[in-house]
N, C-alpha and C positions, 0 to 999 in steps of 0.2 A: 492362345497367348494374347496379355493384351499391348504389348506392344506401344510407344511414345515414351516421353520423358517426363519421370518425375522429379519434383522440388522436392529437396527433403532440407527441414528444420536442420541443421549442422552444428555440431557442437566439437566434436573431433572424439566424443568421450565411447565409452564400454558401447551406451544403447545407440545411440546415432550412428556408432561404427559397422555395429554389425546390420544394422537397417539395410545399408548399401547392397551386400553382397544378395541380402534376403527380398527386397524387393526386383533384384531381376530372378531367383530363382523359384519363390514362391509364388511372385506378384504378375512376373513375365515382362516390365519393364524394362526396354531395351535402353536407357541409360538412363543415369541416377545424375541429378547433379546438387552438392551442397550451398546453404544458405546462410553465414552468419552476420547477426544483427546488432549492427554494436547500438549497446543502451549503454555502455560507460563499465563492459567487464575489464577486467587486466589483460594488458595487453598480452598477459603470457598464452590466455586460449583462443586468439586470436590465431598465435604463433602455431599452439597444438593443433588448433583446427586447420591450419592451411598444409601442417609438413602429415596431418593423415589426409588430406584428401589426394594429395601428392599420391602417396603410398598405396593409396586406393585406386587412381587413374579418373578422378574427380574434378570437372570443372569446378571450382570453389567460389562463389561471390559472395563479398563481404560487404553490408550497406550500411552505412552511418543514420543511425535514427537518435543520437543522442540530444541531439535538441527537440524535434515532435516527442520525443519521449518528458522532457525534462518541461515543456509546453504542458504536458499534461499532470507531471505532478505539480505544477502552479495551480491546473484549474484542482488539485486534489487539496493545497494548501487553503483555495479558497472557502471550498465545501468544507474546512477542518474533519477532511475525511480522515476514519480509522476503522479498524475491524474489531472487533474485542478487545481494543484496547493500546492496537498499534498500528504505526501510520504501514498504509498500502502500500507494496512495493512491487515484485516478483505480480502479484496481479495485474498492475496496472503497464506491467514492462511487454507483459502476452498478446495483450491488443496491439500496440506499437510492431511487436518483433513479427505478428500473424502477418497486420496488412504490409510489412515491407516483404516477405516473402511471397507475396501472392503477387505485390507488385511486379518480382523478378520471374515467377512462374511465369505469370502473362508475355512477359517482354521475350523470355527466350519458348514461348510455344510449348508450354508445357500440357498434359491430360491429366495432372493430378499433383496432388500435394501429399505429402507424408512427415509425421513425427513420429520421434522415439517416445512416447508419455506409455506410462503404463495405465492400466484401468483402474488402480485407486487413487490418481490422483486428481489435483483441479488444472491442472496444465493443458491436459486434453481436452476438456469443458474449452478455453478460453481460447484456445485454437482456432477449436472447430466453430465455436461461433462466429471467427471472421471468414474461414474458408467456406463452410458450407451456405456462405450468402452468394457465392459463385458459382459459374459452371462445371468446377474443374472436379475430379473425384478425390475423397478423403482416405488414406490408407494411412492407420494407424498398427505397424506389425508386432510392436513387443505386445500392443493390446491383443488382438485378433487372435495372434500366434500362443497365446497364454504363456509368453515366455519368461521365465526368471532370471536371478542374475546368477546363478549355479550354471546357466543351461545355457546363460550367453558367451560367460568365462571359457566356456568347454569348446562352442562352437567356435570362438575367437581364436582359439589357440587350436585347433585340428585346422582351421582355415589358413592360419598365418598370418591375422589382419594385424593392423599395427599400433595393438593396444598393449600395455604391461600385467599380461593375464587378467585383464577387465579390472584392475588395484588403482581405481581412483582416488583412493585414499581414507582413511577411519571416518571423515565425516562428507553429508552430501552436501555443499556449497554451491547455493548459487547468486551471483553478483551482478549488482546491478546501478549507476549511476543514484539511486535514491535509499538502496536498502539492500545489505546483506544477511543471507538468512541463511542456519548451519541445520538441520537433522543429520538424523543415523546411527546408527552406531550405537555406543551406549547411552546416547541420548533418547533413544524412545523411551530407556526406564523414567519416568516421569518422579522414581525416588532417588534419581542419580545427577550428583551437583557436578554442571560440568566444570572442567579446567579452564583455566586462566587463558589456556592457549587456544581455545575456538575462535578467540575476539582479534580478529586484526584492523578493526576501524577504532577499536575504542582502547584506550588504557585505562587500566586500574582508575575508579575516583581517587582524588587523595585531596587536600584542605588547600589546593590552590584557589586561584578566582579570577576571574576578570569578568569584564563587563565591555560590551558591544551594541553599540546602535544599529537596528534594523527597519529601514527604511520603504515603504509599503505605499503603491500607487493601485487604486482602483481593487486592494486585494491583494495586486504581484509583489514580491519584494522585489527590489530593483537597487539596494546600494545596502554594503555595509561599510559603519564608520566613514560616512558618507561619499564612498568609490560608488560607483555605480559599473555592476556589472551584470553581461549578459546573463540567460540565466544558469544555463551551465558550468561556466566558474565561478558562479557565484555559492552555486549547492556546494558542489570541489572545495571552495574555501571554508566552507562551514563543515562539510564534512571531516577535513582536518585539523580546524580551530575545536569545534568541538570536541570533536573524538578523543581529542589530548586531554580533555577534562572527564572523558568515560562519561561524555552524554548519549543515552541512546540506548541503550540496552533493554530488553524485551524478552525473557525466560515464559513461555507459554502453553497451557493447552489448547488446541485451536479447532474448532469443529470444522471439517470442511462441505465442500458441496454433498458429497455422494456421502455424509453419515458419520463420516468418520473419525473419531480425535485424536490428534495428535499431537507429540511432544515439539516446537519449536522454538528456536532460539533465532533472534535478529539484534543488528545493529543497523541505526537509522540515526546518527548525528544530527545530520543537515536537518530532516524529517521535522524530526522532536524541534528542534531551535524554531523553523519556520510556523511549526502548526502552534507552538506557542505561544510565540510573540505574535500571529495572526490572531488568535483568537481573544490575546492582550488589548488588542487594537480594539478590538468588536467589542468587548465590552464598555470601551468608552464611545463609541459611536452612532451605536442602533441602539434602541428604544427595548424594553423590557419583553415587550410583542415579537420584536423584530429576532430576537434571541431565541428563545421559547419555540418561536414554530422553526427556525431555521435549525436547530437539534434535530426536530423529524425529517425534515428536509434532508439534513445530512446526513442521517443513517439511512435513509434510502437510497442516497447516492454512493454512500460506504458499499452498501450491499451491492450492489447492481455493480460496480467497478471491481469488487471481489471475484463476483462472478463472469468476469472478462464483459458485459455488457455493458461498455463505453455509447457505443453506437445505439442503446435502446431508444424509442421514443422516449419514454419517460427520462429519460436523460437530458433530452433537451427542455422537458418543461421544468426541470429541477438547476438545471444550468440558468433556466429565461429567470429564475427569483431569485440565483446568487447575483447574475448581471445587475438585479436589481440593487440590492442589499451592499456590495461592493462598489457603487457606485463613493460611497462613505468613506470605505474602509482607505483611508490616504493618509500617512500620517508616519510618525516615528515611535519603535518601542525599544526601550535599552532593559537589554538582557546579562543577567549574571548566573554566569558557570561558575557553579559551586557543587562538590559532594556530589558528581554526576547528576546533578539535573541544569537544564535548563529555565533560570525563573527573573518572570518579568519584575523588574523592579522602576521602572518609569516608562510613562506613554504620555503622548502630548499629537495632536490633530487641531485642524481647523473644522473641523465638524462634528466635536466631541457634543453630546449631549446629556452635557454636566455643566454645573453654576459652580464655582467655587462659594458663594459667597449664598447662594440657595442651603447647601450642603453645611456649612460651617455652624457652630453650636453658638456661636457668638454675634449671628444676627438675627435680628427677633423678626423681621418677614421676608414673606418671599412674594417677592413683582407681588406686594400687596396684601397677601393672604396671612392673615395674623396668626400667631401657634394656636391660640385658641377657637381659632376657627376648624381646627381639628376633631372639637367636642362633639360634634353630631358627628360625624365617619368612626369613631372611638367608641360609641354607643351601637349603634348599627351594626359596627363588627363582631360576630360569630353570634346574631339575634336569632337567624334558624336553630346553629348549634343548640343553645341555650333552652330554647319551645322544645327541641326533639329531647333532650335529656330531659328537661321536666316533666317531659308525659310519657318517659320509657314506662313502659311494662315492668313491675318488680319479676321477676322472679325464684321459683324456691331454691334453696339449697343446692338440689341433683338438678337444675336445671330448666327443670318442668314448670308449669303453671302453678301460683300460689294453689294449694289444695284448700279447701271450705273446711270449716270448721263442724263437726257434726257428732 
C-alpha cells in the first residue's frame, strides 16, 4: 500500500468525483484531499465543488489565482499570442491552476498529486509539466485506469457518490477569467451548426455600435475610457461591454498536442478587444523590422504557452524581445464594436513612428528627399527578377526540353 496524502485537481464534477474514492482503493492512498483554483470560474462550481467534497468527507481548498492568472494573459496580450487563430485561454489557465496546487500539496505534506484528464487530451500535458518538475508522484487514474464515461456513470452510481448519474450536461464547458470554451456532444459533428444557446458571454451581433478608448502602458492596458483599472476588472468589463455586441466568437477545428482534431467552440470578448487594439498600437510604433520578426516571435510563444510550457527557457528569451519591443507600445487605441467584431478605428502615441506630413500626397518632400529622388530605388527594383525571366529556359509544350530539329 502506498500510503500518504494526495492533492487532487477538484472540480466537484463526474471525473474528479470518482478519482476520490479510486485513488485510496486502487492507488492505496490513505487520504485524498481536493484543490480548486479559481481563475475567474462562476461561482456556481465553486459552490458544486465544496457541497461534493462535503459529501465525500474531503478537506476542500480553494485558492484564488485570478490575478497571477490575468498577469499572464497581459504578458499573452503583449506577445498578440493566438493558436490557429484564437486567443489562448483554458491553456494558459493549466499552468496557473498546476503551480497553485502544488503549492498547497507542499504546504499540507502531501506524496503526490492527481488529475482527473483523460489520455486524449492537452490538459494532462499542461499538468504534468508543472508537477513532474517536483518531487512529488503523478497519478493520473481516469488515464491509467482506461476508464470511460459509461464505466464512471456506473461506478458513481453502485458507489453512491454525489454526482446526478455522472449528467453534467449536453455540452463540456470550461470557464475561465479570459475564455470560455464549449465541446461535446453534438458538437464534435464538425457538419453540425450549433445553437444559439451554447454562448453565454456573447449575444447575437446585431447593427448597434459603440466605440471605447483603450489605454496601453508599456504593452499592458491599464484604463478604458480613461478609468484605470486593475487588471481583473478591467478584462470583467470588457468582457461584458463587449460580449453585448457578440465580440468574440470562435467555431473551430483545432489540432491538439497528441494528433488530434477537434471540433471547438469559444468565446473570448475581453481577449479579441485587448489583442486587437494591442496590435493597433504596434503598428503605429515599431518599425516595419520590428513587426515582421515579432510575428515569429509570437507564434513561438503561442506555441509553447498552448503546450502549458510557460516556464520553458525559451520563454524567457522570447519574453527578454517583447520587454524590448513594448518598451514603445504606450499609447491610446479607440475601438468600435460593430457586427460582432471588434475594429480599431483611431490610435495616437507619443512614439508613433509615422510623419503625418512624410506620408501625405500633398507634400512634395520628406526631411529633404525629393519624390524624384526615388528614380534609382524604381529602377533597381525587381532588376534580378527581370535577368532570371530573360534568360529562363524556353520550354516545349509537354514540358520537356525544346527538341532539335532533324
Amino acid at each position: 500500500m502506498t500510503g500518504g496524502t494526495v492533492a487532487l485537481a477538484f472540480s466537484g464534477g463526474l471525473d474528479t468525483t470518482v478519482c476520490v474514492p479510486l485513488l485510496k482503493e486502487e492507488y492505496g492512498y490513505d487520504d485524498v484531499i481536493g484543490v480548486t483554483v479559481d481563475v475567474g470560474q462562476p461561482e456556481s462550481e465553486f459552490a458544486e465543488a465544496h457541497e461534493t467534497a462535503d459529501a465525500l468527507g474531503v478537506d476542500h481548498y480553494v485558492v484564488d489565482a485570478k490575478a497571477d492568472f490575468a498577469d499572464l494573459c497581459f504578458e499573452a496580450v503583449q506577445a498578440n499570442a493566438s493558436y490557429q487563430g484564437y486567443p489562448l485561454g483554458t491553456a494558459l489557465a493549466r499552468p496557473v491552476i498546476a503551480e497553485a496546487i502544488l503549492g498547497v500539496a507542499e504546504e499540507q505534506g502531501c506524496t503526490a498529486l492527481a488529475h482527473g484528464c483523460t489520455g486524449k487530451g492537452n490538459d494532462q500535458l499542461r499538468f504534468e509539466a508543472v508537477w513532474r518538475a517536483s518531487d512529488l508522484d503523478v497519478i493520473a487514474p481516469v488515464r491509467e485506469l482506461g476508464l470511460t464515461r459509461e464505466w464512471e456513470i456506473d461506478y458513481a452510481d453502485e458507489k453512491g457518490l454525489p454526482v446526478e448519474a455522472g449528467n453534467e450536461g449536453e455540452w463540456s464547458i470550461d470557464t475561465n477569467l479570459w475564455s470560455r470554451s464549449v465541446e461535446g456532444g453534438q458538437l464534435e459533428d464538425p457538419g453540425y451548426e450549433p445553437p444559439e444557446d451554447i454562448y453565454d458571454w456573447t449575444d447575437a451581433p446585431s447593427d448597434e455600435t459603440e466605440t471605447i478608448d483603450i489605454e496601453f502602458e508599456q504593452g499592458v492596458p491599464v484604463a478604458v475610457d480613461g478609468d484605470e483599472m486593475e487588471p481583473v476588472p478591467l478584462i470583467e468589463y470588457l468582457n461584458d461591454l463587449a460580449g453585448s455586441y457578440g465580440v468574440g466568437r470562435t467555431d473551430m477545428m483545432e489540432d491538439r498536442m497528441l494528433g488530434l482534431k477537434v471540433r471547438e467552440n469559444y468565446e473570448h470578448p475581453a481577449a479579441t478587444t485587448l489583442l486587437t487594439a494591442h496590435e493597433a498600437l504596434e503598428q503605429l510604433v515599431l518599425t516595419k523590422d520590428e513587426r515582421d520578426f515579432s510575428q515569429q516571435v509570437s507564434q513561438q510563444w503561442s506555441q509553447k504557452a498552448y503546450e502549458g510550457l510557460v516556464d520553458h527557457p525559451l520563454m524567457d528569451a522570447l519574453n527578454g524581445f517583447f520587454e524590448g519591443t513594448q518598451q514603445k507600445v504606450t499609447g491610446t487605441v479607440t475601438i468600435k464594436f460593430e457586427g460582432g467584431q471588434a475594429r480599431p478605428v483611431a490610435r495616437e502615441s507619443e512614439y508613433a513612428v509615422y510623419s503625418a506630413d512624410a506620408a501625405s500626397f500633398d507634400t512634395e518632400t520628406v526631411n529633404g528627399i525629393e519624390q524624384g529622388d526615388a528614380t534609382g530605388v524604381a529602377k533597381y527594383h525587381g532588376f534580378q527578377s527581370r535577368l532570371a525571366n530573360a534568360s529562363k529556359p524556353e520550354l516545349a509544350p509537354d514540358g520537356g526540353d525544346e527538341a532539335s530539329d532533324e
